[in-house]
N, C-alpha and C positions, 0 to 999 in steps of 0.2 A: 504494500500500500504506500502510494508517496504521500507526502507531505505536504501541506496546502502551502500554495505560493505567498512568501513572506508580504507584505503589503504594509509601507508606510501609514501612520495616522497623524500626519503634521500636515496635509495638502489642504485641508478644507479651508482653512482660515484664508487662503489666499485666495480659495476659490470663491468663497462668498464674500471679502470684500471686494474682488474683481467684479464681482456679480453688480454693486450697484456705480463700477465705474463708466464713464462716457462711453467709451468703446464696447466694453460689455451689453451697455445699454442698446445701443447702435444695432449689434449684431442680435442680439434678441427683436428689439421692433422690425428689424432687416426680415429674422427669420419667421414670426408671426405674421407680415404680411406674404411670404411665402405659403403661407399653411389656410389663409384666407383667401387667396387665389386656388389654393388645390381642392380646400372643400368645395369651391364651384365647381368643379368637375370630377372629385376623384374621394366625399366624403367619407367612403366605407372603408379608406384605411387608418382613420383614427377611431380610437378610444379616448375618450372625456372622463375622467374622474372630477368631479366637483361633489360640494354639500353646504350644508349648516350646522350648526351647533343648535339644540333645541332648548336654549335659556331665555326664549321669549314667544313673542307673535311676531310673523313678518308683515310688514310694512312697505310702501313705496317705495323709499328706498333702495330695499332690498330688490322691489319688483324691477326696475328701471337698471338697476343697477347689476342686476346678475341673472335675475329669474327670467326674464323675457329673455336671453339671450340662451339660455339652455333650450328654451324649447323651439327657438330658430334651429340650435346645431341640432334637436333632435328631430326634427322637422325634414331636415339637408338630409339625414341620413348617419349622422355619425353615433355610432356604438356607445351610448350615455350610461354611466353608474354617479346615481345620485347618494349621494352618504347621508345618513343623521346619525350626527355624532355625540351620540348622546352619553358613550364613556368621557370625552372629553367634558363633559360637565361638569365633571366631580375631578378636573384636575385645577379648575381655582373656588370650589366650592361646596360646602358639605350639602346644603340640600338638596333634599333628590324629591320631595314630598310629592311636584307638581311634573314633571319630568314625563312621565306617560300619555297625560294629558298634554300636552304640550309635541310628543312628537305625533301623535295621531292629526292633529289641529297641524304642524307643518306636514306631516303627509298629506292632508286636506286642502291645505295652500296650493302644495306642487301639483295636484291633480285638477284644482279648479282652475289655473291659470293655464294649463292645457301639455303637463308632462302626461304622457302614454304611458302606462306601465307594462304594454306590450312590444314597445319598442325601448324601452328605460329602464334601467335596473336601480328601483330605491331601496334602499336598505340599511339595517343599523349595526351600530359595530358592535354592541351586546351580541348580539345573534351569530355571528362571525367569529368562532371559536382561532379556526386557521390563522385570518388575516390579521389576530392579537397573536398568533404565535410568531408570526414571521419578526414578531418584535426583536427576539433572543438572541437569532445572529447579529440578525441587524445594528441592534447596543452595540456587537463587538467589534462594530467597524467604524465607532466614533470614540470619543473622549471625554470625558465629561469638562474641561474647558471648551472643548469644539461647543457641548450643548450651550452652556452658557453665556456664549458669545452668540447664538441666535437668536434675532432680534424679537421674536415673543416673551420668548425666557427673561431677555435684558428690560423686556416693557414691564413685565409681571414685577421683578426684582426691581425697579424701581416706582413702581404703583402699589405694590406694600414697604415699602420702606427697608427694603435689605432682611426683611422678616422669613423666616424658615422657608422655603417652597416645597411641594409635593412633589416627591419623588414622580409622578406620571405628570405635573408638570414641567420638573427639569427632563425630563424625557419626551414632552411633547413632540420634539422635531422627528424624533423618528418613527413615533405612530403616526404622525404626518406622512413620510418616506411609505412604512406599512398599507396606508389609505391607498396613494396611491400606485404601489409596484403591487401590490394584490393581484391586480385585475389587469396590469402591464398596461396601464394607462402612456399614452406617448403623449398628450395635448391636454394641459390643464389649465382652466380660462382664472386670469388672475390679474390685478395692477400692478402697476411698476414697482411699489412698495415691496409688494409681495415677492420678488424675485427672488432674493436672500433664502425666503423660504423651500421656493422651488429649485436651489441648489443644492440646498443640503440633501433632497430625496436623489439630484443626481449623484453627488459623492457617494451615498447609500448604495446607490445601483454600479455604480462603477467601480469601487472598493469590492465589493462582492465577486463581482466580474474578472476584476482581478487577481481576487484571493482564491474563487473554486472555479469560474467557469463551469460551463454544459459539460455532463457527464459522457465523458468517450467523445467533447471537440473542446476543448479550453478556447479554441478562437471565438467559440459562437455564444454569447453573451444572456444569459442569462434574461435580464430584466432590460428594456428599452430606456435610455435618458430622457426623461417627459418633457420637451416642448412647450413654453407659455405661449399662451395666446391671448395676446394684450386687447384692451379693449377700455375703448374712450367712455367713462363713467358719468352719465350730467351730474352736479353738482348738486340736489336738490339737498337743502337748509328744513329742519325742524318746523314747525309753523309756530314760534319762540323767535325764528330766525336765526338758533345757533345749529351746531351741527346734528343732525337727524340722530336720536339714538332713544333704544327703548328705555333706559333706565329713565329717562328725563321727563318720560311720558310727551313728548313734542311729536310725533307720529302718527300716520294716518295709517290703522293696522287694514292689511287685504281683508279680515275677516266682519269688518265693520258693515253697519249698514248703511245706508242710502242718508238716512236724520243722523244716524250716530255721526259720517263723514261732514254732514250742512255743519252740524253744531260745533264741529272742532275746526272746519277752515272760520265760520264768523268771527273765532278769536285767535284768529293767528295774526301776527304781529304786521303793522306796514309800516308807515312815516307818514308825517302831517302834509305832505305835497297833494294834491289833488289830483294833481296831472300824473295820467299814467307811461310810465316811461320802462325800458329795457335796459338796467344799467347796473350789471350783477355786480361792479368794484361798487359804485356810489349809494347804488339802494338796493341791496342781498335781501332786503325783506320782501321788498314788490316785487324785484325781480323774479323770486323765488316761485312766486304765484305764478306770474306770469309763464315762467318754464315751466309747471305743473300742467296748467291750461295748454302747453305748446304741443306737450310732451302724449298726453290725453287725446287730443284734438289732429294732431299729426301738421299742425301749422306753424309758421316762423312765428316766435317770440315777440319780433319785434313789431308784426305786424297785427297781431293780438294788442300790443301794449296802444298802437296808434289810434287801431278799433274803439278803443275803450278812451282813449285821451282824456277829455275834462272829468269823465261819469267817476271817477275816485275808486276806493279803496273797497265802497260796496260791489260797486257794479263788477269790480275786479272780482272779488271775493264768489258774486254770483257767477260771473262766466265761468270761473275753476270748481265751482259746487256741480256745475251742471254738467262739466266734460268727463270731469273725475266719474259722478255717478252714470254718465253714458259708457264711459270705455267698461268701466269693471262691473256693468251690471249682469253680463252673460258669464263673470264668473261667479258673482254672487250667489246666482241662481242656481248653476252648477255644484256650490259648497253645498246649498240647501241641500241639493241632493243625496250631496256625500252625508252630510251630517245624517241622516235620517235614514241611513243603512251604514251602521257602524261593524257589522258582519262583514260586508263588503270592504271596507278600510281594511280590517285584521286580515282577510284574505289576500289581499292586493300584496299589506305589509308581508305577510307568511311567504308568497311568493316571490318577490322580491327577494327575502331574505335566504331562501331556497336556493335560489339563481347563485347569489353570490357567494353563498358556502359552495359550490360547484366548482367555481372559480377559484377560490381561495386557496380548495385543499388541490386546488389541480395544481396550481404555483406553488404549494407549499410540497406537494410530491418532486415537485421538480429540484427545489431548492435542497430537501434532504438528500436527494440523489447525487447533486452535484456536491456536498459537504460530505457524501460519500456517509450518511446514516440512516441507510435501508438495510434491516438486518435480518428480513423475511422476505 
């Protein structure tokens, strides 16, 4: 029996802060529009891993920002595995009280805005015995400086104050890595920020690759280096006017109703100007609305903002009451549905979760093989 090929663990630090240099950056948007021209004609050779974490309700934000965009690529054709990562809750937080509730209600989202769950694979990482195992090797091809040095960890350890972290959150980055080489994900849709993150699951895959290689070809690699697929975010602000986020309660959840959404844009924040104008540096409040209404309505911003000119902060407030409840009222209808066959949710979920133990333990077959620990 040989002996697994020796393998450096000093590379990463270079590699992830390469990862948010000029040039790094260059050759990543370089290669994402690569990958945005191939899904025009050639979708069905990627796989998408994407998710959420299930520590709230989504929101517009969320919707604008990510969720419409998944079910374009699953739309195109491209092989989708949606995550609820509902382990990762309890890596900065002990309750779990609401947590069940909470991922059926985001499975209810993902299916009302119009993810297929026969083209989609959703599923939770509780359920996924495999895709928690591939954790084990995976630790052994990093450092626990390398953890600490990614920029989650570093957010965490400076948003408790240097206070103890949980062991599954200093180890976040590589159930991250996990999430996605599971399912040999090559194309994970993500912002610039995010890069950092999507390095460290290539070091993952490329340390492994180079430490065992495919059993009987060390040439042929194991797990794929996942691909970002960048993607221009709108900016949409809180109806507070500061940044959109659930703890703040400033959010307009997808699961609301038609009066629930009137009642929270009539107090969303504007400026004492009358006149309506498009101007996201000078007034981020109006502005805000106004891309809400743009965003809804499928019209230019600015020419919404002209429409409305002297009528004020009401007549604003009404145009974005009215697009909002037009755009998302056929998904409304559709949660109705879901909500009122919760049999249906649990089976959707069960299969989903079926699908991706399939997957898991098939990559996890492969990886004990190439570690050479098949002993039957």
């Amino acid at each position: 029996m040989t002996a697994p090929t020796d393998v450096i663990l000093d590379d990463s630090s270079d590699a992830l802060a390469d990862s948010t240099s000029d040039a790094s950056l260059a050759r990543s948007v370089a290669r994402s529009r690569e990958i945005e021209r191939q899904l025009e004609t050639d979708p069905s050779v990627f796989r998408m891993l994407t998710g959420d974490r299930p520590t709230g309700h989504l929101h517009l934000g969320h919707y604008f920002g990510s969720l419409r965009n998944r079910v374009a690529l699953q739309d195109k054709g491209v092989d989708t595995f949606v995550l609820i990562a509902d382990y990762q809750v309890i890596t900065d937080r002990d309750e779990v009280d609401s947590i069940q509730e909470r991922v059926y209600s985001l499975l209810t989202d993902y299916l009302s805005i119009g993810l297929d769950p026969e083209r989609t694979t959703i599923f939770t990482h509780s359920a996924i015995p495999a895709l928690n195992q591939l954790m084990l090797p995976f630790l052994s091809l990093v450092t626990d400086s390398e953890l600490r040095r990614n920029p989650t960890v570093k957010a965490e350890q400076e948003a408790t104050g240097g206070r103890p972290m949980s062991g599954l959150m200093l180890t976040y980055p590589v159930h991250q890595a996990a999430d996605i080489l599971f399912c040999k994900a090559n194309v994970v849709p993500v912002g610039k920020d995010q890069l950092p993150h999507l390095e460290q699951t290539r070091v993952v895959a490329r340390r492994f690759d180079e430490r065992y290689g495919r059993a009987g070809d060390k040439s042929a690699p194991v797990f794929p280096q996942p691909d970002a697929l960048l993607s221009e975010v709108p900016n949409l602000l809180g109806t507070d006017g500061t940044k959109m986020s659930k703890s703040k309660g400033n959010t307009i959840e997808l699961r609301m109703s038609a009066d629930d959404t009137a009642r929270v844009l009539k107090k969303a924040v504007t400026d004492s100007d009358r006149h309506i104008t498009f101007d996201p540096v000078g007034r981020p409040e109006v502005s805000n609305l106004v891309l809400l209404a743009a965003l809804t309505s499928g019209r230019d911003p600015h020419d919404i903002a002209a429409e409305i000119g002297d009528g004020g902060s009401g007549a604003l407030k009404k145009l974005v009451t009215e697009s909002v409840n037009d755009y998302f009222a056929p998904f409304r209808a559709r949660r109705a549905e879901l909500e009122a066959d919760p049999a249906e949710l649990r089976r959707i979920l069960a299969a989903g979760n079926s699908r991706a133990n399939e997957v898991a333990e098939a990559t996890l077959a492969e990886v004990r093989e190439a570690m050479q620990m098949v002993y039957a």
